[in-house]
N, C-alpha and C positions, 0 to 999 in steps of 0.2 A: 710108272715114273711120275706123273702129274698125280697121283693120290699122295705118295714117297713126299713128294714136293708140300703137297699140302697140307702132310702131318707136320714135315720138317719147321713151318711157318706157324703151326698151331703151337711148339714149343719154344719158337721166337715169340710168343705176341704177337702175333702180325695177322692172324687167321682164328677164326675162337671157334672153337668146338662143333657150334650150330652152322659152321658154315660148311664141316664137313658132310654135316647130314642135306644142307641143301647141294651141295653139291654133288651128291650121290641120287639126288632128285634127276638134276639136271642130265647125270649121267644117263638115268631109264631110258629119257628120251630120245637123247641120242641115238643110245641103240634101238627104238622102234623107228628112228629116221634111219639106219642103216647107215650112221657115224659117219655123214657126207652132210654136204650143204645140197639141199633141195630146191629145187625150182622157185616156190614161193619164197623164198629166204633167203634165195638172191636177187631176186626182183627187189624185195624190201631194204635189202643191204643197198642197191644202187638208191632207192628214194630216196632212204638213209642222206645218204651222202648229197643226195641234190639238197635238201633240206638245210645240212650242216654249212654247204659252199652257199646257198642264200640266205643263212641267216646276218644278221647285224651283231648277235653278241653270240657265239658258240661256244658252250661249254661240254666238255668229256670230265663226266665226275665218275669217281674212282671209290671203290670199296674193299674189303680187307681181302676179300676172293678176288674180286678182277686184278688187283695190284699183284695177288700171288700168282693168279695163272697166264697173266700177260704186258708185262708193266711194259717192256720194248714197244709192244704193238700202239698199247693206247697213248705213250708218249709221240710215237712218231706218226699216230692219225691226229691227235693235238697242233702238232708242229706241219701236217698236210694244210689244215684246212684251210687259216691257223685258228686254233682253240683254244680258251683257257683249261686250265685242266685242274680239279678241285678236287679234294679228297673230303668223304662226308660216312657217318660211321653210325649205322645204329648200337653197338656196344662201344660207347667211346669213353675213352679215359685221355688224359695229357700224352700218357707214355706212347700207345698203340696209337694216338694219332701222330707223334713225333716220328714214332717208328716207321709210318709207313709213308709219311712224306722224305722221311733221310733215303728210305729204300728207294722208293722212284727217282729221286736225286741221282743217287746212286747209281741207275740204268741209265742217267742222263738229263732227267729233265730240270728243264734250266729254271723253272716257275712256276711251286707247286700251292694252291689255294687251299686253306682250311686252319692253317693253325691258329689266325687270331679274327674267328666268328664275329662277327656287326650286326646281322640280321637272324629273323628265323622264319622259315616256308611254314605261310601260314594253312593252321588248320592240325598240328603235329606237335604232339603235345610231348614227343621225349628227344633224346638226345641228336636224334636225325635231323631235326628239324633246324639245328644251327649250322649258319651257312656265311658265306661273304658277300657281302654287296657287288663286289668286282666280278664274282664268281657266279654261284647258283641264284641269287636273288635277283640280279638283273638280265639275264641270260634271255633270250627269245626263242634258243634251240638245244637242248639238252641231251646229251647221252648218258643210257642208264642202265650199265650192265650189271647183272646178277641184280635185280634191283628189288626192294621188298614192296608189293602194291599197294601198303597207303602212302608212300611217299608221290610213288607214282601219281598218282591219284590227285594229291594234295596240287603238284605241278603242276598237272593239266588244268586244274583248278582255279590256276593262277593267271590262265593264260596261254602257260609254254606249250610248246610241240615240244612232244617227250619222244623219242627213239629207245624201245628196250629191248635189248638183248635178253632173253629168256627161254629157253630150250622147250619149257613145258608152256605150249598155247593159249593154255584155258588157265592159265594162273589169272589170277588181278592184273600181274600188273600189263601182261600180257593185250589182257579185254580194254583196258585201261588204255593205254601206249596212242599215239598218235601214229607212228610208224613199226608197229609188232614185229620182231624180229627173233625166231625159233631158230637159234642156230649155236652153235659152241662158239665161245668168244674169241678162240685164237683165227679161227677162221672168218669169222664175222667181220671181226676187226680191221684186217687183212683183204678180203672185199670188197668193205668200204672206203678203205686207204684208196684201193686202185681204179675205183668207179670215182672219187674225188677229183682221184688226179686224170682220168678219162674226161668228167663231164665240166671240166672248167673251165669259163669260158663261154659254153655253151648254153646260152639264156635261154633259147628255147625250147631244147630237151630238158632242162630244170625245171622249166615253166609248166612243160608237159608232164613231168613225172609226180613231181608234187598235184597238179590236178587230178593228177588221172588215178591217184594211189587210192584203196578201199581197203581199211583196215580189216573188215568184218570178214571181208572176201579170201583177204589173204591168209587169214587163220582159218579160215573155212577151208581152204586148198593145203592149206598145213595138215591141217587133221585128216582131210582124205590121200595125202600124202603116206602119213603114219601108217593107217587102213590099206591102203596098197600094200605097202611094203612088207605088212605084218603076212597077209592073204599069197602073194608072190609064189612062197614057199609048195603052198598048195594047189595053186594054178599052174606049176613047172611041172607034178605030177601029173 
């Protein structure tokens, strides 16, 4: 159904070709996670959230895949935290960026960033790289799902604490990420919404989780996660 969905997008404009092929990326690993949210990836999804509820400027920026496989979710973690919520497009044109801010409208959201770009994330020399002052340029804490690793990159660059969602661990943007987060977006999403709304409030489990978080580690526990999982079949014999 969710592939269904994401052809049906790719013949709106809304989804372009290459995103089907990442996203059948992102599928592999899932299935070597055994199509669950794992240990380490929900520890990260609550960091996640303590990170997004302590920042000063929180933005959830949105791409032609995350819009298609979850636009509900990432509006109403927007509307959690509270977040600005930005749309930013490595294949952009006028049309597909109109299209998919009318689309998230459309599920709801009351105020969507990107159509009339002011700035550009330096270091990023194509069409990714425009953004809005209110939005991605001034932000302190970022969400970046489905994300491609130089943008990544370029943000931590800047400064920000980058949170990304990415299935596959050893990607960029993954190695990259402030907070590395291996998990399918619907369910990421949806964890962090309710660790948000769990850890508010709470200054000093925030305080804790943000210090105590080790990016290197928790991808290190990702992959030996995958490793189990895969071997399993052979240890039941």
């Amino acid at each position: 159904m969710t592939r269904e969905h994401l052809v049906d997008m790719v013949g709106k404009g809304l989804v372009t070709p290459t995103g089907l092929i990442s996203h059948g990326r992102g599928e592999a690993y899932d299935y070597l996670m055994g199509e669950r949210t794992i240990p380490p990836s929900e520890e990260a999804e609550r960091v996640a959230a303590a990170f997004l509820l302590d920042a000063e400027r929180p933005v959830v920026c949105v791409n032609g895949n995350a819009a298609a496989l979850d636009p509900e979710g990432l509006i109403a973690l927007a509307e959690a935290v509270p977040a600005k919520l930005e749309v930013n497009l490595f294949h952009r044109t006028p049309e597909r960026m109109e299209g998919l801010i009318s689309y998230l409208e459309s599920k709801g959201a009351k105020e969507v960033l990107g159509r009339e770009p002011d700035r550009r994330i330096e270091g990023l020399n194509h069409d990714r790289a425009l953004c809005t002052s209110e939005g991605i340029f001034d932000s302190d804490v970022i969400l970046v799902p489905i994300e491609d690793g130089d943008r990544a990159e370029a943000l931590v660059k800047m400064g920000k604490v980058v949170i990304s969602i990415d299935l596959n661990p050893l990607s960029r943007t993954s190695r990259t990420a402030t907070v590395p987060i291996s998990d399918e977006i619907t369910r990421a999403v949806a964890n962090i919404r309710r660790y948000v709304d769990e850890l508010r409030g709470d200054e000093q489990a925030i305080k804790a989780l943000k210090e105590g978080f080790d990016a290197k580690e928790s991808r290190k526990r990702t992959i030996q996660a995958i490793c189990d999982s895969l071997m399993a079949e052979f240890e039941e014999e």
